[in-house]
BAFI-3210 file (N, C-alpha, C; in Angstrom, 3 decimals, decimal comma, padded with zeros to 6 digits):
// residues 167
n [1|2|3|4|5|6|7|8|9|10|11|12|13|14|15|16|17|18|19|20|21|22|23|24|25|26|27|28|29|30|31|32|33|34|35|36|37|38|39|40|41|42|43|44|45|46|47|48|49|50|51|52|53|54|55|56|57|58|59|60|61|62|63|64|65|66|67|68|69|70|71|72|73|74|75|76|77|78|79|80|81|82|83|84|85|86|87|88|89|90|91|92|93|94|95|96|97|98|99|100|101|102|103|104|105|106|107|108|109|110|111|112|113|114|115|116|117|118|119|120|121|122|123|124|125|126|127|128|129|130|131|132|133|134|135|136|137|138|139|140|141|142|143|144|145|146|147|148|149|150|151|152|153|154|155|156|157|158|159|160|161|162|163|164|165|166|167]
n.u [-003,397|-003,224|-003,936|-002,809|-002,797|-001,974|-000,025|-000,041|001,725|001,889|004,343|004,702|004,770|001,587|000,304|-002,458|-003,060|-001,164|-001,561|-003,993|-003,100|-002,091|-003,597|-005,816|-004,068|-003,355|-006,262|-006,003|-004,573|-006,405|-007,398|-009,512|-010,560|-010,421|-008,783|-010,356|-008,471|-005,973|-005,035|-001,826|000,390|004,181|006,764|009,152|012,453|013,480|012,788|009,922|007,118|003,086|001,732|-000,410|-002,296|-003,477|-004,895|-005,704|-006,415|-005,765|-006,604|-004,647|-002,480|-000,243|002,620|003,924|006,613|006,034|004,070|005,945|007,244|005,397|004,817|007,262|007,631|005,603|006,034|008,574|007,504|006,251|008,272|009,541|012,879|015,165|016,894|016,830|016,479|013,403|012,370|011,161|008,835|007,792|006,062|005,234|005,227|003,897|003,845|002,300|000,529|000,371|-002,002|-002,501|-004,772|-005,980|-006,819|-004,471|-002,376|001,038|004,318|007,163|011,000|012,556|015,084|014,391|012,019|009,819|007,274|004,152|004,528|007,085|006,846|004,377|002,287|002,699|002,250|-000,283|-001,150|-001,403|-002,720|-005,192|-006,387|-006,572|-008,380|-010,351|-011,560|-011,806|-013,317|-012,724|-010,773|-007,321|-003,879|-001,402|000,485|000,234|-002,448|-006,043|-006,684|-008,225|-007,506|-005,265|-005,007|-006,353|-004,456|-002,396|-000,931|-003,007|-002,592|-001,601|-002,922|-005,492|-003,901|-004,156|-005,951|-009,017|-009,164|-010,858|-011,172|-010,767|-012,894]
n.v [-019,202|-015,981|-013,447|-010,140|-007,561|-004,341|-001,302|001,807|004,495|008,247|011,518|012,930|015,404|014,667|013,285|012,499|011,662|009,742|007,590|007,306|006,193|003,800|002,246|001,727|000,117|-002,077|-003,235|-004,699|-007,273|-008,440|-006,861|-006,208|-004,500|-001,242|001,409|004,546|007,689|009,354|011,526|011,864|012,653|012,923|009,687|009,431|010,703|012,297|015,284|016,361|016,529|016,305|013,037|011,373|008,516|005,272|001,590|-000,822|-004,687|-007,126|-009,958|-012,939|-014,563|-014,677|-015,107|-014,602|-013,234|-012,159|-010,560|-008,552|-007,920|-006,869|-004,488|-003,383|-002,771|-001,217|001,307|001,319|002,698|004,989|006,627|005,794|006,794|005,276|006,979|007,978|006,834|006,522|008,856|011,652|010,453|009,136|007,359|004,699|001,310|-000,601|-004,206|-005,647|-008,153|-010,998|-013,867|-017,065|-019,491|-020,856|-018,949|-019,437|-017,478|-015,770|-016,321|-014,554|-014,139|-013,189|-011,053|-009,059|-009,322|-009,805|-010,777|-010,617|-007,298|-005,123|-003,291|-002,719|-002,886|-000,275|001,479|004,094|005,567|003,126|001,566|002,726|003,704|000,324|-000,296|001,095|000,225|-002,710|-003,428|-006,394|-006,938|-008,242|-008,535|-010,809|-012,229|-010,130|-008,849|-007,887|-004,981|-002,874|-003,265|-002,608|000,092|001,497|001,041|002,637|006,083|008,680|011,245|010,220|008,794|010,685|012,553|011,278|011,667|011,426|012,330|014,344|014,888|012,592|010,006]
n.w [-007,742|-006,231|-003,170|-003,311|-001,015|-001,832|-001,045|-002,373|-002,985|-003,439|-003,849|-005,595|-008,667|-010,459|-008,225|-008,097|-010,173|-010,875|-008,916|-010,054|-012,550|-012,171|-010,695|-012,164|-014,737|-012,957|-013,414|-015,275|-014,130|-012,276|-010,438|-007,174|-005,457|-004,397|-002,252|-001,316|-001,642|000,736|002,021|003,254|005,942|005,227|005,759|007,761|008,075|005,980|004,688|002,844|000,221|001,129|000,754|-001,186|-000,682|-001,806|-000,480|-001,937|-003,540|-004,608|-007,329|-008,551|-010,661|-009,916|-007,869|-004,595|-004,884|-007,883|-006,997|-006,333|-008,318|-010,186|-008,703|-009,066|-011,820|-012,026|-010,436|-012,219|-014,720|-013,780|-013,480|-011,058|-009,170|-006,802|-005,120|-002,852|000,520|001,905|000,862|-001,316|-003,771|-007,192|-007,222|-005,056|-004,547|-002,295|-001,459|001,028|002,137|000,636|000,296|000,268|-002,100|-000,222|001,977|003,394|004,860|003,098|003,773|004,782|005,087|003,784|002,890|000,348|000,164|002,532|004,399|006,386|005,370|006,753|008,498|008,190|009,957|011,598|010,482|009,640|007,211|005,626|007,168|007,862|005,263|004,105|006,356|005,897|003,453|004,143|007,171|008,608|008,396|008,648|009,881|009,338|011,970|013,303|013,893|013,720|012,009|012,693|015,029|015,108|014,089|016,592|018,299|017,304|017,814|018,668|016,865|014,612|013,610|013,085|011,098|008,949|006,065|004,839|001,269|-000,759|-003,383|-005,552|-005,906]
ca.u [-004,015|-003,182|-004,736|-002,698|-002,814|-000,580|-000,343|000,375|001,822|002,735|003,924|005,453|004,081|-000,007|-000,615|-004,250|-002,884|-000,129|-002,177|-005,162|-003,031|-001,616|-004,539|-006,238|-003,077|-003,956|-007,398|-005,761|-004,125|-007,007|-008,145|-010,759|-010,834|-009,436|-009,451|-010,145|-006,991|-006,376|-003,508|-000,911|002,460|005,464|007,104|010,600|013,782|013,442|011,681|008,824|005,717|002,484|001,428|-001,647|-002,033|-004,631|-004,775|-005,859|-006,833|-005,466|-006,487|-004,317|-002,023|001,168|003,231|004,623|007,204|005,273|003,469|006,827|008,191|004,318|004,689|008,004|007,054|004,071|007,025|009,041|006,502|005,616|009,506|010,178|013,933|015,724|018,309|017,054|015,776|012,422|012,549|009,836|008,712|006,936|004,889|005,622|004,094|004,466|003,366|001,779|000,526|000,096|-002,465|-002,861|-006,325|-006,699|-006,618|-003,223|-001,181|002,030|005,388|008,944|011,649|013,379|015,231|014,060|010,343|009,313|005,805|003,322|005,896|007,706|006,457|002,833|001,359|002,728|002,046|-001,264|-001,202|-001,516|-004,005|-006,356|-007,158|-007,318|-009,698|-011,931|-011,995|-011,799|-013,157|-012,959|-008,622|-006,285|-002,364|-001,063|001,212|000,030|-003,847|-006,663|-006,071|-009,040|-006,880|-003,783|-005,368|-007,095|-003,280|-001,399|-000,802|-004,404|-002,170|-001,286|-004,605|-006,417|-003,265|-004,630|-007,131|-009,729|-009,078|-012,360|-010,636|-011,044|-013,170]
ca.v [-017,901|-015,482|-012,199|-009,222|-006,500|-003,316|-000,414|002,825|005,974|009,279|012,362|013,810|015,490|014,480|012,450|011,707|011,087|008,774|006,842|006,538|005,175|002,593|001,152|001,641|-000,842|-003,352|-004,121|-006,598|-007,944|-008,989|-005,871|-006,861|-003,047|000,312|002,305|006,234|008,075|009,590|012,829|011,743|013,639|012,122|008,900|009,259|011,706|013,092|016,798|016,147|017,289|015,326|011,797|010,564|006,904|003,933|000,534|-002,007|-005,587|-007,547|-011,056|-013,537|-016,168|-014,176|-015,596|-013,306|-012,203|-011,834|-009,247|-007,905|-007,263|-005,452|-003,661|-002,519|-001,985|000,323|002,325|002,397|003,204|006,067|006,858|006,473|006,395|004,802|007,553|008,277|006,278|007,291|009,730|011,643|009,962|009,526|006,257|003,749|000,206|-001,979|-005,397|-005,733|-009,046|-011,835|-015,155|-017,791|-019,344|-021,439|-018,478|-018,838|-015,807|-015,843|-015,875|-014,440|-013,357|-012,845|-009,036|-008,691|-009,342|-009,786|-010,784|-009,249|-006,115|-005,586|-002,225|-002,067|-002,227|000,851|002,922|004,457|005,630|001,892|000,559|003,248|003,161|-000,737|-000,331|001,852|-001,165|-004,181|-003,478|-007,157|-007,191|-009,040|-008,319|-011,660|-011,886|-008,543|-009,102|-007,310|-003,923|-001,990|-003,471|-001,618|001,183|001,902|001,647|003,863|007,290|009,363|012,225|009,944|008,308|011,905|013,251|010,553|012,358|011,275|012,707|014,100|015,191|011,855|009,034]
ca.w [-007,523|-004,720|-003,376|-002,396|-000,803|-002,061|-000,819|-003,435|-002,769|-004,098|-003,522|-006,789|-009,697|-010,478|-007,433|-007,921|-011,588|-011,059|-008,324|-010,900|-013,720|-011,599|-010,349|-013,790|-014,777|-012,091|-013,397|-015,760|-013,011|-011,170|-009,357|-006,730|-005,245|-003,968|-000,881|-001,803|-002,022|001,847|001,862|004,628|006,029|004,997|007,039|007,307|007,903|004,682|004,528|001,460|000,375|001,254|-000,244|-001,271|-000,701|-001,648|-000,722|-003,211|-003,170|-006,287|-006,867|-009,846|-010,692|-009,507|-006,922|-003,748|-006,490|-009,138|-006,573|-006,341|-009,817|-010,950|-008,171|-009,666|-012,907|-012,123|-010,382|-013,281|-015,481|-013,121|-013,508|-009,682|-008,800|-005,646|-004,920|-001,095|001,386|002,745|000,053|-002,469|-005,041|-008,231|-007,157|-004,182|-003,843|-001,434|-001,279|002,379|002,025|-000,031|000,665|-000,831|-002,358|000,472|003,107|004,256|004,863|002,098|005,142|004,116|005,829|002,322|002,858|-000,772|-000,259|003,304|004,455|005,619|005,126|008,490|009,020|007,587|011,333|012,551|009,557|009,353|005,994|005,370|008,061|007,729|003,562|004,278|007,061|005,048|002,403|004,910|008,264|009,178|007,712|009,953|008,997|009,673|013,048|013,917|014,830|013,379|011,338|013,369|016,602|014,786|014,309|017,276|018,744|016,755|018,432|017,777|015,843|013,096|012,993|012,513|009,982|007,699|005,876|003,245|-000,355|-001,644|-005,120|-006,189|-005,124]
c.u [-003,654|-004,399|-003,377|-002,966|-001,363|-001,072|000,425|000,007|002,313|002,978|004,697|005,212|002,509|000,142|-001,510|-003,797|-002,210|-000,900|-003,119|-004,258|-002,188|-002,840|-005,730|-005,678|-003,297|-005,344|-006,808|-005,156|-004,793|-007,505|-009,078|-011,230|-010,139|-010,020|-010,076|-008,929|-007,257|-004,795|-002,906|000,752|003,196|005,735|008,327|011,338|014,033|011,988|011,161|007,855|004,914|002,451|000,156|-001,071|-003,807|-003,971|-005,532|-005,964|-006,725|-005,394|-006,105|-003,496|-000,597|001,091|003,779|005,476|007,461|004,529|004,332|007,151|006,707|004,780|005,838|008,264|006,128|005,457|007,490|008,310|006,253|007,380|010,082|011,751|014,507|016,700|018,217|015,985|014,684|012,200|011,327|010,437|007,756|005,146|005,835|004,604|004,677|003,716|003,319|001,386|000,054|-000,551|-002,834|-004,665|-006,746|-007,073|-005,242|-002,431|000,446|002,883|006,392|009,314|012,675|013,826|014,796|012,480|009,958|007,632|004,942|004,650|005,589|007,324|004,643|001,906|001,638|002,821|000,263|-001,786|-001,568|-002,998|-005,086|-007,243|-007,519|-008,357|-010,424|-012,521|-012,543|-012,079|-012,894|-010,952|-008,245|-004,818|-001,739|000,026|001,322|-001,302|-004,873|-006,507|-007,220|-008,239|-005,830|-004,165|-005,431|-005,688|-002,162|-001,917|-002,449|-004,088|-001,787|-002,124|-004,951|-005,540|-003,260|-006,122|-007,887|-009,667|-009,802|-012,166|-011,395|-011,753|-013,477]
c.v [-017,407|-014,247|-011,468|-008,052|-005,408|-002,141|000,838|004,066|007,059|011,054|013,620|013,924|015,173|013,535|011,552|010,737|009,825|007,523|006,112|005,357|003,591|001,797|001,200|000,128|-001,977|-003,957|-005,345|-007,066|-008,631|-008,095|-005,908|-005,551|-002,600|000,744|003,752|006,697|008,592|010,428|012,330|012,298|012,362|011,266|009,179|010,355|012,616|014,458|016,565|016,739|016,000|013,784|011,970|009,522|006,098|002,582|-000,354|-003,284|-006,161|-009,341|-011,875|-014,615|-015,763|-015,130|-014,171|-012,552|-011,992|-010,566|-007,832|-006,817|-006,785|-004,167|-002,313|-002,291|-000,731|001,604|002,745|003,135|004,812|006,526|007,351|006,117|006,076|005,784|007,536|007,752|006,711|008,435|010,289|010,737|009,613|008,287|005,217|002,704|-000,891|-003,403|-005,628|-007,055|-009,705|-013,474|-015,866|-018,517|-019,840|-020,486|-018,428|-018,053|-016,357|-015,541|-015,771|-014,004|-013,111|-011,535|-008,452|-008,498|-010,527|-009,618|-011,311|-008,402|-005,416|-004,217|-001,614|-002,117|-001,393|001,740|003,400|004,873|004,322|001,541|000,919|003,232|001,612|-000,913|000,291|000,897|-002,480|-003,860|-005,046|-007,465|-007,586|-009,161|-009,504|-011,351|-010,876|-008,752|-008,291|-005,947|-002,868|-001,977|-002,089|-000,032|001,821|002,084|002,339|004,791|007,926|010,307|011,701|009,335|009,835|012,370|012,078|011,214|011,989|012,083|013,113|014,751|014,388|010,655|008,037]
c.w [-006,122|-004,686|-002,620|-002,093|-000,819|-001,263|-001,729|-002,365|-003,486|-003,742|-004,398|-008,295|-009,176|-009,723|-007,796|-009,725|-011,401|-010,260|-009,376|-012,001|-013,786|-011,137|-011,525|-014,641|-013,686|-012,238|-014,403|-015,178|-012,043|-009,857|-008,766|-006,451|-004,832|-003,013|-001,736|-001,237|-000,688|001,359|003,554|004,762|005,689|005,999|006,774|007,998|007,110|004,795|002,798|001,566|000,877|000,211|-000,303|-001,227|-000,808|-000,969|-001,633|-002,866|-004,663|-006,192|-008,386|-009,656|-010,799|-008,580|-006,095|-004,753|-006,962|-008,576|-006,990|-007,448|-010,423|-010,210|-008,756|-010,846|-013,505|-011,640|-011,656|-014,491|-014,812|-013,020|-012,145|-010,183|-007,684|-005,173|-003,252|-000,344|002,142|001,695|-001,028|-003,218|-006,037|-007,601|-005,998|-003,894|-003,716|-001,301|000,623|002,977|001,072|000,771|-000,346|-001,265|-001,486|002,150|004,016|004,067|003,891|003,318|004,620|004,659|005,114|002,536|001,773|-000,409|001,613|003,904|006,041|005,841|006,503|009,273|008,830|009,356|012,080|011,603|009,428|008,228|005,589|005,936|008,127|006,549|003,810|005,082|006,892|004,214|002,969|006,024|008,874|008,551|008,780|009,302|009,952|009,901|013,688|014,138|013,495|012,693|012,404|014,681|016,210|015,146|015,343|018,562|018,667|017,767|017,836|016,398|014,552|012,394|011,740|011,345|008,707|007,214|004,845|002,309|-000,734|-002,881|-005,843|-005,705|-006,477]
res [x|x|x|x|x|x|x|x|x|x|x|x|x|x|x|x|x|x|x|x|x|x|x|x|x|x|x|x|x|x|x|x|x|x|x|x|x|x|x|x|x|x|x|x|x|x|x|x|x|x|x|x|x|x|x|x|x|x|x|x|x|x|x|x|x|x|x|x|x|x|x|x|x|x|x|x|x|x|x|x|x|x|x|x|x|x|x|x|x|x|x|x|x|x|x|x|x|x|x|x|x|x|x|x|x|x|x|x|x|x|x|x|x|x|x|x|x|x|x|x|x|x|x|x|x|x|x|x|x|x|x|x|x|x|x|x|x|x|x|x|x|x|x|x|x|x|x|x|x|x|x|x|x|x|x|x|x|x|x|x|x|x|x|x|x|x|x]
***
């Protein structure tokens, strides 16, 4: 048994839709809970519309990945495609971390499946939905998630915004 944490995004077509019927799809997976959906600007190079994003908390008898390959199934299901880096898309989820049952943090430096994922402490879109769910989260080799937070830039804190569409 592990637990991880994903993080889902979207910012094409029904949003709130595509989000729901992915983490709808993760209760037989072991769905422990969900952030509320939070509207955040785009990360990237690429000119897009907004995202919504949750984080999630999924606990089963996957392996790191086994996180992996749901994660990219809910995509294709949600008929993302890979064409552009940083790029819209229909559904994005990342595997952030994976632990195992005894508490220890899941470690990869696999280019496929890297852990915790090499950028989740300087995204806010990320650190903020989990620290609505988990104030006490700690993104192993990065410290505390409230620490993270509280050192991101303020402007990308505040342009994370709670969702109240859907809770």
């Amino acid at each position: 048994m592990t637990r991880a944490v994903l993080s889902l995004g979207a910012n094409l077509g029904d949003r709130a839709g595509t989000l729901r019927s992915a983490i709808d799809a993760l209760k037989a997976d072991g769905l422990v809970a969900r952030s509320t959906l939070f509207e955040t600007p785009p990360w990237g190079p690429v000119e897009q519309p907004p995202y919504l994003n949750a984080v999630v908390f999924v606990r089963g008898d996957r392996d790191a990945a086994g996180w992996l390959a749901r994660a990219h199934e809910l995509e294709q299901a949600a008929g993302r495609t890979r064409e552009v880096r940083w790029g819209a898309r229909t559904l994005d989820v990342d595997v952030v971390t994976v632990t195992a049952d005894d508490g220890t943090p899941v470690l990869s430096g696999d280019p496929v499946l890297t852990l915790p994922h090499p950028r989740a402490h300087e995204r806010a879109f990320v650190l903020v939905p989990w620290l609505s769910l988990d104030p006490t989260a700690v993104l192993p080799g990065h410290g505390r998630v409230a620490d993270l937070v509280a050192a991101l830039p303020p402007d990308d804190v505040a342009a994370v915004v709670r969702w109240e569409h859907l809770r």
